[in-house]
N, C-alpha and C positions, 0 to 999 in steps of 0.2 A: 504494500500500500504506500504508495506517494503521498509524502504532506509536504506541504508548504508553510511555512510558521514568516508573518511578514509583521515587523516592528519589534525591536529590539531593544528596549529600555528596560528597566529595572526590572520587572516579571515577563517578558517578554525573553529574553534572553536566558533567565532562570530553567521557562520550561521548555525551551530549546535545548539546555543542557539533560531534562528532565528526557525528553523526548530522544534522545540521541544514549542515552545510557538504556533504555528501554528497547536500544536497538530496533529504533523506526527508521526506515529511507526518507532524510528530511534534508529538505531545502529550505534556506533563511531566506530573504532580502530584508533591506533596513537601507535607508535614504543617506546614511553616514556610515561608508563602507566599510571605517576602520572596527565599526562593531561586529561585522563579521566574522572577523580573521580570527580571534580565538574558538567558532565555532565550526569555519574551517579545519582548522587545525585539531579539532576534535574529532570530524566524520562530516559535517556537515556539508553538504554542497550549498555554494554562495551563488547567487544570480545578481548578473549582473544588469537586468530590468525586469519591472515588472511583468512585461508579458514571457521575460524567461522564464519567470517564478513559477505564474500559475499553468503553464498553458500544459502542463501534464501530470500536474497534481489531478489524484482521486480527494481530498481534504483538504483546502485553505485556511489556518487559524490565522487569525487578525488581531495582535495584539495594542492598538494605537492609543495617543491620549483622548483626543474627543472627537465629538459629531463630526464636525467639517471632515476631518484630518482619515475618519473612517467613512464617511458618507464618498466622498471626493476618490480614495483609495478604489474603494470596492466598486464604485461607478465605474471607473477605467478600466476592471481587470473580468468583470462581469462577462464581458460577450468574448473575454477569451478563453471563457473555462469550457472545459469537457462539458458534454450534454452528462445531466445527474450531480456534476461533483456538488462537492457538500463544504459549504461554507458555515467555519464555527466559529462566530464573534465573541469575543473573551472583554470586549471593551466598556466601561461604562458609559451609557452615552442614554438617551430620551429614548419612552415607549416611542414615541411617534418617528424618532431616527429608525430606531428597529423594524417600524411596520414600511417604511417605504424602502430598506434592504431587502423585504421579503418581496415584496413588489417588484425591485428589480431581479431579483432572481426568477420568480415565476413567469417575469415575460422573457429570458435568456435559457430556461428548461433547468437551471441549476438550483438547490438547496439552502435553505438555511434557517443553522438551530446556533439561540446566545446561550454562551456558556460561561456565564460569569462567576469569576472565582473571589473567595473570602481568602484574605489572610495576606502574610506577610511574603516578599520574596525569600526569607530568610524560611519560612514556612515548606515556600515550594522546590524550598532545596531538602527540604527532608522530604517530601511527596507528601504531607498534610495540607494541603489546601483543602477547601469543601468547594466544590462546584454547584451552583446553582444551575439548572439546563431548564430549556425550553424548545419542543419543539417537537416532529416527530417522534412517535415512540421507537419506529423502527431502525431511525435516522441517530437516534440516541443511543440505541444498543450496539450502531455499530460502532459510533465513537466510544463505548466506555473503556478500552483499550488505553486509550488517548488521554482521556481526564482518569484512568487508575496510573495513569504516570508521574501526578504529580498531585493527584489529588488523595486524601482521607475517604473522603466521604464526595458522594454526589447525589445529591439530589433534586430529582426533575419536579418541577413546578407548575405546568402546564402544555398546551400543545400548541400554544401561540409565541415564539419566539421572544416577543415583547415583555411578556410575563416575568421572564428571568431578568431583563432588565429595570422593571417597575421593584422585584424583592433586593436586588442589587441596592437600587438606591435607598428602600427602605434601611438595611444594614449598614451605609456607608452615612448616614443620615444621624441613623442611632451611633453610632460608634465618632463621629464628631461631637454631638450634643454632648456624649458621654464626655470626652477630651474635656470640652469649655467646664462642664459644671464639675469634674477634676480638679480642674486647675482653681476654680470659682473656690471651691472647698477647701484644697492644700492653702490659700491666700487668705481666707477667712481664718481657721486655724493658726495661720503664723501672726496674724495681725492679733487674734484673743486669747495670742500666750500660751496655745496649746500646738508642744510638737507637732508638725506633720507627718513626723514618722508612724507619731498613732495611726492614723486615719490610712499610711501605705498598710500598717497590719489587715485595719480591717477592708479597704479594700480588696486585698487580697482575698479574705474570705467570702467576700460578695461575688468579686468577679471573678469565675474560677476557670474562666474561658482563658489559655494563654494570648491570646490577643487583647482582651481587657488585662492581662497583668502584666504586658508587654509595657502598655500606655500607662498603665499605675507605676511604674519604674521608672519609664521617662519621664514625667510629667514630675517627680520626687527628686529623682537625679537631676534633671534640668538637664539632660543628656538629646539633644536635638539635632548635634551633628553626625550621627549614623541616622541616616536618610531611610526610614522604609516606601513614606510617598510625601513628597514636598510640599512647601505652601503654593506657590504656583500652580501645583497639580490640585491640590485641595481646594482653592478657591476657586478651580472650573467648577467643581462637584458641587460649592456653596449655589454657582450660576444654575447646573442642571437641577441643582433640587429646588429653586426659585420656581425654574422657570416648569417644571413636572408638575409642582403640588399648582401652581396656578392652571396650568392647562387641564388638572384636576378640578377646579376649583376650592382648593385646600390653600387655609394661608399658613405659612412655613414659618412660624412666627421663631423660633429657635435657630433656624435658618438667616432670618434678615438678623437676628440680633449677632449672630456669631461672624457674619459676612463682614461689618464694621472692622472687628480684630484682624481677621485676615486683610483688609483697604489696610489697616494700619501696619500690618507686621512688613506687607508689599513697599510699603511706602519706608520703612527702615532696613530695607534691602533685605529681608530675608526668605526671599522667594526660594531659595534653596537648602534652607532647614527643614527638619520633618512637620511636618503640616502639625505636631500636638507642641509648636512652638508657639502656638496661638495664643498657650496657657503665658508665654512670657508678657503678651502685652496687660492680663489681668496685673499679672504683678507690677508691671510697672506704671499702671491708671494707680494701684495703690499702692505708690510709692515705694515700695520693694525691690530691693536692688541684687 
């Protein structure tokens, strides 16, 4: 089976490596060729454009930052796929992005199920990610090969591709709110005399998810230069869940308040810390240094 794995950033690249130890026939591309070349030099075969990439993949994973960047991608590479292949978006991006992917595929005879992943890169270097899926039942089971490569757990959500992206952002939604009212808490405690180290104890006991006790360590340590996913990345997510819960007509109200911090964290140049550096500007609105 031929895959194609296109976008190489941070988890992008993780389960390229994921995939290549699983001893899959895979081909990368990625717009910055020097991301390649350790995947190269692994097994991988690198394309040198995109219609090298896909034009004899049975499987396309699309690992990109946003809408545009995967709407724009998948547009161009559509009418050059095999009649069937199966297009598996891992990106977070708008139900409404997902539903006019599916559209373009069904008018080109080719596939597509989202297969959106929880958890850290550091996660999907141990093959514990949890895959969220959406899409064909059939179309699913024959990728589970593919998400048991790097995944824990998968779990399919619906038969409408957009699905997995709507639970996507609910998780990515929770799991930011969580960060701010973290950080809200450790700041309140250090300001009324009481260790924050209490509060990492009992955290710990609350959140038993390693991914809530990833962020209870950082958020405690202040440790924001190991990158799991940046503020720049983060404040697209703050944009797509704006602009979701309103095209739901839901207001994100946790959302617009936490958006502010991130405007400001941008604005002190720290687009390239881990997005739960957000917890820093709490600190420093109260005076906390």
């Amino acid at each position: 089976m031929k895959i194609t794995l296109i976008g190489l950033g941070k988890m992008g690249s993780v389960l390229a490596d994921r995939l290549l130890a699983a001893n899959f026939d895979l081909t990368v591309f990625n717009r910055t060729k020097e991301k390649m070349l350790p995947l190269i030099e692994a097994g991988a075969r690198g394309a040198e454009t995109l219609e090298d990439a896909v034009k004899e993949a049975k499987i396309i994973i699309t690992c990109l930052l946003d809408d545009h960047a995967v709407f724009e991608t998948v547009k161009h590479f559509v009418p050059l796929l095999q009649p069937h292949a199966i297009h598996v978006g891992t990106s977070t991006i708008l139900p409404e992005t997902s539903k006019k992917l599916l559209n373009l595929h069904q008018e080109h005879g080719s596939i597509y199920i989202a297969a959106n992943v929880l958890g850290v890169p550091k996660a999907a270097a141990r093959g514990e990610l949890t895959t969220i899926v959406a899409g064909s039942d059939e179309v699913i089971e024959e990728c589970k090969p593919i998400f048991a490569s790097y995944s824990i757990k998968v779990i399919p959500v619906g038969t409408q591709p957009f699905q997995a992206n709507v639970v996507k952002i609910c998780m990515n939604y929770f799991l930011v709110t969580a960060i701010e009212t973290m950080g809200e808490l450790y700041t309140f405690a250090e300001k009324s005399q009481v260790n924050p180290s209490i509060l990492n104890t009992l955290f710990h006991a609350v959140f038993a998810h390693p991914a809530f006790q990833l962020y209870v360590d950082k958020i405690n340590q202040r440790d924001f230069d190991d990158v799991n996913f940046d503020i720049k990345g983060g404040f697209k997510d703050l944009n797509l869940f704006q602009q979701a819960f309103a095209n739901a007509g839901v207001v994100p109200e946790m959302a617009n308040i936490i958006k502010d911090k991130f405007i400001i964290a941008l604005a002190h140049h720290m687009e390239h810390k881990d997005w739960s550096a957000i917890t820093e500007i709490t600190r420093m609105l109260a005076n906390l240094h």
